[in-house]
N, C-alpha and C positions, 0 to 999 in steps of 0.2 A: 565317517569318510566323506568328504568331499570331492575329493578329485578322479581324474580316472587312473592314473596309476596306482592312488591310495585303493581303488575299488579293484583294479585287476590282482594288484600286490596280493592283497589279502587273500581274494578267491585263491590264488595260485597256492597260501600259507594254508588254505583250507583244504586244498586239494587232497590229500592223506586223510585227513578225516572222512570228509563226503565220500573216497570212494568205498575207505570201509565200512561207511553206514549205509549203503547201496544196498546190500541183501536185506536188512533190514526193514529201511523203505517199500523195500519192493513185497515182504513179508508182512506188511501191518496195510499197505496200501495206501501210504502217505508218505510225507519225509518227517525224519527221525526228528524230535526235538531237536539232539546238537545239531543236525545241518540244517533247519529253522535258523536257529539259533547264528550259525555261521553264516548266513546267508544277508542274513539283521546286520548282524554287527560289521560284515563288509562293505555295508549300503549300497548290496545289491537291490532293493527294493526302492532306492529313493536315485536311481543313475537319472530316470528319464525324470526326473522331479525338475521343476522350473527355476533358476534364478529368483526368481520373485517370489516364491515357498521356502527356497532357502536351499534347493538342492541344487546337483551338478552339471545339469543339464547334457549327460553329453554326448555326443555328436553319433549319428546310426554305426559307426565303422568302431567304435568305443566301446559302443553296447553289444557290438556282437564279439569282439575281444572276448570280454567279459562274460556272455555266457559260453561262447564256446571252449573255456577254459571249465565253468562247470561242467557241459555236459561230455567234455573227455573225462572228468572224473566218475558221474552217473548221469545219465541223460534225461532222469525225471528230475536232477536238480535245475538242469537245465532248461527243461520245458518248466518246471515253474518259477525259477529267477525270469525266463523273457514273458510271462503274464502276468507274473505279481510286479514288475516294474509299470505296468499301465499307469497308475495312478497321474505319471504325470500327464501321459497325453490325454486324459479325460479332466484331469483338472482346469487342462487348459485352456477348455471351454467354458468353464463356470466363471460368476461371477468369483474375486480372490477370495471374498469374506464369504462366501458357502463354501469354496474350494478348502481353507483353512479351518472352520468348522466340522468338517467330513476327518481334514486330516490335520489333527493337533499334533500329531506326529508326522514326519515324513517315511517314517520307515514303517509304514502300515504297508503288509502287504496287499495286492487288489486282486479282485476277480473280475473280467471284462468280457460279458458274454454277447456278442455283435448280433445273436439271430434271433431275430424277435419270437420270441416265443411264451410273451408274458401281454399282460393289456393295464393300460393306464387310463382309468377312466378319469378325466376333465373333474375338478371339485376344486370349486373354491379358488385359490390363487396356488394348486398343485394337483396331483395326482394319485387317485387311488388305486395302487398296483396289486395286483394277483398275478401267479405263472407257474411256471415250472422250465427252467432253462436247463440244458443240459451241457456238459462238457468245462463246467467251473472248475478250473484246474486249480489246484492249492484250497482248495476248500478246506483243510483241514485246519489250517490259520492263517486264510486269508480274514482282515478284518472289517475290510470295504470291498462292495461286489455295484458294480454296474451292470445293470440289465436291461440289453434292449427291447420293446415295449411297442405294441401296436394301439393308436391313441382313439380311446373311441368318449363320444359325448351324449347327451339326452336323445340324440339322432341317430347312433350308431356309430358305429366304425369311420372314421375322418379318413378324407382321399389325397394328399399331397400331389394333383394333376391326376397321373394316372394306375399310382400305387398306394399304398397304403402309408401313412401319416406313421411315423416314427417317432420314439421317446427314450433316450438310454438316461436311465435312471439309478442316484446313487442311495446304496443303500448301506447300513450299518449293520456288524454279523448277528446281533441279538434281534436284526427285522428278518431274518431269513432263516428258515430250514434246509441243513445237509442232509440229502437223502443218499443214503447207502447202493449206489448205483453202481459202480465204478469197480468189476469183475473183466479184466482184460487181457488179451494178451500178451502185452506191453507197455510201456510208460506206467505200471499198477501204479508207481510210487507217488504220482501227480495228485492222486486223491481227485478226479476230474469228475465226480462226483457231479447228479442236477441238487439245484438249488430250488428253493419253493419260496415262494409269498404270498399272504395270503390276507387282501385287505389291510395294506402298507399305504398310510397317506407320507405321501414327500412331495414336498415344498418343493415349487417348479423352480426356484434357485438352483435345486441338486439336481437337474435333468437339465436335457441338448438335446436339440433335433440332429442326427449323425449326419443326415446327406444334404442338412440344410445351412445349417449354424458352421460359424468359421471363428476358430478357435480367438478367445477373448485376449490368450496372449501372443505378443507381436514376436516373438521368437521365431527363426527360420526352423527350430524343431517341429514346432506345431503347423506350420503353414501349410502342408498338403496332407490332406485325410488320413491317406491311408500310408502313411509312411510308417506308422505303430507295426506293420507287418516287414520292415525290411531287416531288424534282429531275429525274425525266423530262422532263415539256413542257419544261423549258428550252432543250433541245437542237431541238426543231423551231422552238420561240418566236425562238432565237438565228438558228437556219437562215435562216429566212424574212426576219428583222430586216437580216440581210446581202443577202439580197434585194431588197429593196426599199433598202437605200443603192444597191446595186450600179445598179439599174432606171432611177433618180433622177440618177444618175451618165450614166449611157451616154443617158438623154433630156434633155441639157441639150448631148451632141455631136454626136448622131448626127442625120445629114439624111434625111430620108423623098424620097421618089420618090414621085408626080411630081411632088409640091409641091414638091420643093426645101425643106421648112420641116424646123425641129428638132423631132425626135421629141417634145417635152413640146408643141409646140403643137395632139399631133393628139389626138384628141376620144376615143377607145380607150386610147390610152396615159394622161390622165388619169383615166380613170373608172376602169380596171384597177388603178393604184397606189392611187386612193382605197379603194377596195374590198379590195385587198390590206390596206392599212393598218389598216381597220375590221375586216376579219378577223381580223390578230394582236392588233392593242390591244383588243379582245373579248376572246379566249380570252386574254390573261395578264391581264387583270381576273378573269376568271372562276377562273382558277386561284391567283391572289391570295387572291380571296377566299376561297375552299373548303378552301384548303392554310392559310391563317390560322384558319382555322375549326377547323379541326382541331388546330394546331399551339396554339389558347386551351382545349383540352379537355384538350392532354396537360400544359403548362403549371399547370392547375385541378388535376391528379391523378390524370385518367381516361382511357379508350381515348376514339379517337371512339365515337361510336352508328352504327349500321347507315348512318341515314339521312343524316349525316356524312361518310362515307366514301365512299359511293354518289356523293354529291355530287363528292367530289374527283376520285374515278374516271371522273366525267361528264366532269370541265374536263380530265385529262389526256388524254382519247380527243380532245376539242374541240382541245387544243392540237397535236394530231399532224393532226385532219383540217383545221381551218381554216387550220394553216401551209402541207401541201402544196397546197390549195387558192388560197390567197397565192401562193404560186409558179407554180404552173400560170400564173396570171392573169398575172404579169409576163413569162413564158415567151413567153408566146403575143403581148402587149401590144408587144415591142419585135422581132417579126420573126425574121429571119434570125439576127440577133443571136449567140439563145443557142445554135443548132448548133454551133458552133463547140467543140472542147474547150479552147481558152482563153479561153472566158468564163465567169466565177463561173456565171452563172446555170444554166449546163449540168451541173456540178455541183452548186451545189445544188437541179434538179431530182431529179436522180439519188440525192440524198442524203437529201432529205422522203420518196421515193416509197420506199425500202429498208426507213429507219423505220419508217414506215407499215406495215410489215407484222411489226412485233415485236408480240408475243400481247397487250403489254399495250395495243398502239396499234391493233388492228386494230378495224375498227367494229363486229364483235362484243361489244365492248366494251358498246354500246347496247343492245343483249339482254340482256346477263348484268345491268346497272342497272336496265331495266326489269321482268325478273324481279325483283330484289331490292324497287322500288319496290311492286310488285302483291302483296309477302308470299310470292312463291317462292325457292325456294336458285337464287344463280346457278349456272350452268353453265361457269365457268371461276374458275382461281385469283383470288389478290389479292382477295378482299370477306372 
């Protein structure tokens, strides 16, 4: 699949399958070969790939389409179709002939771990990596993993001004160890497993300075950093979407006590879905817009502005807390229901409330904006 209808089409022809392989995923704590397998052959792993690797490039409001149509079907297909697509925006730092090297395929899926918690020590005309990162999501076939890396030399630890010198490095799945970590509440199916390496020499071709180097291709996709993070909300936007089918589904069968009547007739359960409803189609308005907003700046030739960015930052935080919010409400709205572990909704409570606690989703998020709004430096990455 090249194109993004070829690429949303297909997700949506996969949808039946992904969502009955859900339990199973979520039971083995990985995804199932077939929706692997479906997610391949959609070329969900090659959307964010570059024009000049031969993939589709396409546009942030594209990419989140596209997962949020996975993760209304299961939400850990979700969170790992928007990580394993990385591969384009890291390739599009490297030179093409190591970029193409790494991936003779484009539908290799990636692992792309931002927190350094690995060390690249200087040798030669590359680096010799050792670590342990945690939260590799799709480790279970992902086949290329980028790991960020604190760079040290004969001297020690290297200072880039007044932080530590950075190195995100690519690596091949036979230079790394999956370590059996990944025991959760939710999202089990991600396989988010840490990775290890252990005296990995890679050719400084396959590595980039993340907050120094600017990406080698001239595409408006790659032109600001951190744009890799604005396909996030789709995965709670998707979560929650399947929620509320799932809600709408089970209040049109199920008979309440002691009326005897069907759960849509009771007066909770409507106002709960409506509210649910008005919460998601909110926050993916909002994130429409702001992510469009941005995506017409890079488009024109330039980054976002501060005040641009903030914005977008605002609607992805909105999309992680209004979706699990959505949830909760239909959680509570239909009963007994969702205790249950074979009912959607119990997973995806379990799967909003996990999300919700990734650094870019966490409501912190609301501090570090309204520093940035007031003319202070935020106090976490990503601005």
């Amino acid at each position: 699949m090249t194109d993004s209808n070829g690429i949303l089409d297909a997700v949506k022809a996969s949808a039946g399958l992904i969502r009955a392989e859900a339990e199973g995923s979520e039971r083995q704590r990985r995804l199932t070969e077939a929706v692997v397998g479906a997610l391949r052959d959609a070329g969900v792993f090659r959307m964010a790939m570059s024009r000049a690797m031969g993939g589709p490039e396409l546009p942030p409001l594209q990419q989140i389409a596209v997962i949020e149509e996975l993760a209304a079907a299961d939400a850990a297909a979700g969170w790992c179709g928007m990580i394993n697509c990385d591969g384009g925006f890291v390739t599009a730092y490297l030179d093409p002939v190591a970029a193409k090297e790494l991936y003779p395929s484009i539908d290799q899926p990636t692992v792309f771990v931002v927190n350094p918690t690995g060390t690249a020590t200087v040798e030669g005309d590359g680096y010799r990596v050792s670590g342990q990162w945690p939260f590799a999501s799709g480790s279970s076939h992902a086949e290329v993993f980028f790991l960020n890396c604190l760079v040290f030399d004969a001297s020690g630890m290297r200072m880039d001004g007044e932080i530590p010198e950075m190195r995100v490095v690519g690596l091949r799945r036979d230079q790394v160890e999956v370590l059996d970590t990944w025991h959760t509440t939710g999202l089990a199916g991600t396989a988010s497993n840490d990775v290890k390496a252990t005296e990995v020499f890679v050719p400084r071709t396959y590595s980039y300075a993340p907050f120094v180097d600017r990406a080698v291709d001239p595409a408006a996709l790659y032109r600001w950093r951190w744009l890799f993070l604005a396909k996030m909300p789709a995965v709670p936007l998707g979560a929650a979407r399947g929620a509320i089918d799932e809600a709408m589904s089970v209040a049109t069968t199920k008979v309440t006590m002691p009326s005897f009547a069907l759960a849509r007739e009771d007066a909770t359960v409507q106002s709960n879905i409506g509210r649910a409803t008005a919460l998601v189609r909110s926050a993916r308005a909002y994130v429409d817009d702001t992510i469009g907003t941005v995506w017409d700046a890079m488009c024109a030739g330039r980054e976002p502005t501060a005040e641009e960015w903030v914005d977008a930052r605002l609607a992805i935080t909105m999309a992680f807390t209004n979706s699990k919010e959505a949830v909760s409400l239909l959680y509570e709205a239909l009963g007994t229901t969702g205790v249950y572990r074979k009912s959607p909704l119990d997973r995806q409570l379990r799967d909003v409330t996990t999300m919700g606690q990734h650094i870019v989703s966490q409501t912190k998020t609301y501090g570090a904006s309204g520093r940035r709004l007031l003319g202070l430096e935020p106090n976490i990455p990503g601005f």
